[in-house]
C-alpha positions as CSV (number, residue, x, y, z in Angstrom):
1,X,59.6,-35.7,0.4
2,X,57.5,-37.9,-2.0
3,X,60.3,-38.1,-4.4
4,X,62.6,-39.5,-1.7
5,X,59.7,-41.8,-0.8
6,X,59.2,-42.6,-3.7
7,X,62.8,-44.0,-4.4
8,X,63.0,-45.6,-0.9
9,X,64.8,-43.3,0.9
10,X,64.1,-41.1,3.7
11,X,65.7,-38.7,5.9
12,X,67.7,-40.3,8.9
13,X,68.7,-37.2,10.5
14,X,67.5,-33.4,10.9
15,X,69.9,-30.7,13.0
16,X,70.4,-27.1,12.6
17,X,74.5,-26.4,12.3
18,X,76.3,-25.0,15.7
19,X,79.2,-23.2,14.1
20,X,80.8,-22.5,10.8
21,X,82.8,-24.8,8.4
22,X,85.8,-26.2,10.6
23,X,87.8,-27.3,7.6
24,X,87.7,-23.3,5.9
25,X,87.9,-24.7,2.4
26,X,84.9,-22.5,1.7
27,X,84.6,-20.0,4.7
28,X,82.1,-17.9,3.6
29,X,79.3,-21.0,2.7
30,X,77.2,-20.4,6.1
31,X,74.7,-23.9,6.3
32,X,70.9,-23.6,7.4
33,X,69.9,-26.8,8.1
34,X,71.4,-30.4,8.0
35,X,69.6,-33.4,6.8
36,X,71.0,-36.8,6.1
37,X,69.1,-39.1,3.7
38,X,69.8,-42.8,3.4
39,X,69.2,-43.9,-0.1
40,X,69.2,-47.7,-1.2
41,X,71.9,-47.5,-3.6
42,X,73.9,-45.7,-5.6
43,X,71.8,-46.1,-8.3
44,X,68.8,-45.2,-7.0
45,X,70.8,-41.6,-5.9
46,X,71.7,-41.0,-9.1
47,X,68.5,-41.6,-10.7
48,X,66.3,-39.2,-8.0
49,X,69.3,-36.3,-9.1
50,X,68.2,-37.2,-12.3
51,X,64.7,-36.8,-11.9
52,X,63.2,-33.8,-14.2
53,X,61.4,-32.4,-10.5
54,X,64.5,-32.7,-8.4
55,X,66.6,-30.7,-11.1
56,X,65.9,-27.0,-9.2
57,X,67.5,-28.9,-5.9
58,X,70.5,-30.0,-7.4
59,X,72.9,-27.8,-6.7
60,X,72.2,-27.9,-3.2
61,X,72.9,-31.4,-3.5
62,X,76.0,-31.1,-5.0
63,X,77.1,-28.9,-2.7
64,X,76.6,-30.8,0.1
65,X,78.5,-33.6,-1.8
66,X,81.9,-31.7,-1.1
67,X,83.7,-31.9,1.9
68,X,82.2,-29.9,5.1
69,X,83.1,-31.0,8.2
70,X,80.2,-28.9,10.6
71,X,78.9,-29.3,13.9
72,X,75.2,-30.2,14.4
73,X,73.1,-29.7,17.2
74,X,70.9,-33.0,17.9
75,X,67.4,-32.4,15.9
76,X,65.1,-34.8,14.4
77,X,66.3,-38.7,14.6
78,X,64.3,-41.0,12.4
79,X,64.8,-44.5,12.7
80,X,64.8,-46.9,10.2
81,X,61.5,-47.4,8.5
82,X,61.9,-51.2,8.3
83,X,61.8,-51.0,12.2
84,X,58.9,-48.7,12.3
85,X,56.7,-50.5,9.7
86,X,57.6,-54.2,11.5
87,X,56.9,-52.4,14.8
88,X,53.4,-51.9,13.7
89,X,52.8,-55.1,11.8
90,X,53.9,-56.9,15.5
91,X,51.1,-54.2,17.3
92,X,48.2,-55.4,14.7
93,X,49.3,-59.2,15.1
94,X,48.8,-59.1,18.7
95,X,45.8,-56.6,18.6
96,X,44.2,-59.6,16.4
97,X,45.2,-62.0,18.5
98,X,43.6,-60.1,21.7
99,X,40.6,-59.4,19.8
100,X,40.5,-63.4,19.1
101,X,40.9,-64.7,22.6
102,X,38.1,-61.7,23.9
103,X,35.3,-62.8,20.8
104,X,35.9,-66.1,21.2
């Protein structure tokens, strides 16, 4: 998680799969768990596969590159961090503000 971080990106999505592969390219590939990270760029995607740490993880990456068309259950929906981060500089803003007005 602190690589992606580190590279700003983050997971958007989190889901557990409700059925098999429907495409049957590759049948007998059962998934675990689905997440879908948003990365900046291209670049910056293939520098964290690049990254000496990440290299035990790639082929799971690659893997999930190919084409598997699978039905996911609703899990864990992160928003965009921009929104989040902005969310809280607008809830200090008007917590100052408040404090302000009461002190003086």
């Amino acid at each position: 998680m602190w690589l992606w971080l580190s590279h700003a990106s983050y997971p958007t999505f989190i889901g557990g799969p409700q059925a098999r592969n429907l495409v049957n390219m590759e049948p007998e590939r059962i998934w675990g768990n689905m997440i879908v990270v948003r990365y900046p760029s291209r670049r910056t995607f293939l520098k964290l596969i690049s990254h000496p740490t990440y290299a035990p993880l790639a082929p799971y990456k690659f893997i999930a590159v190919e084409l598997d068309l699978v039905p996911v259950s609703r899990g864990t929906v992160v928003p965009d961090l921009r929104w989040l981060i902005a969310g809280g500089f607008v809830i200090v803003f008007l917590l100052v503000g408040w404090v302000r007005a009461v002190v003086g």
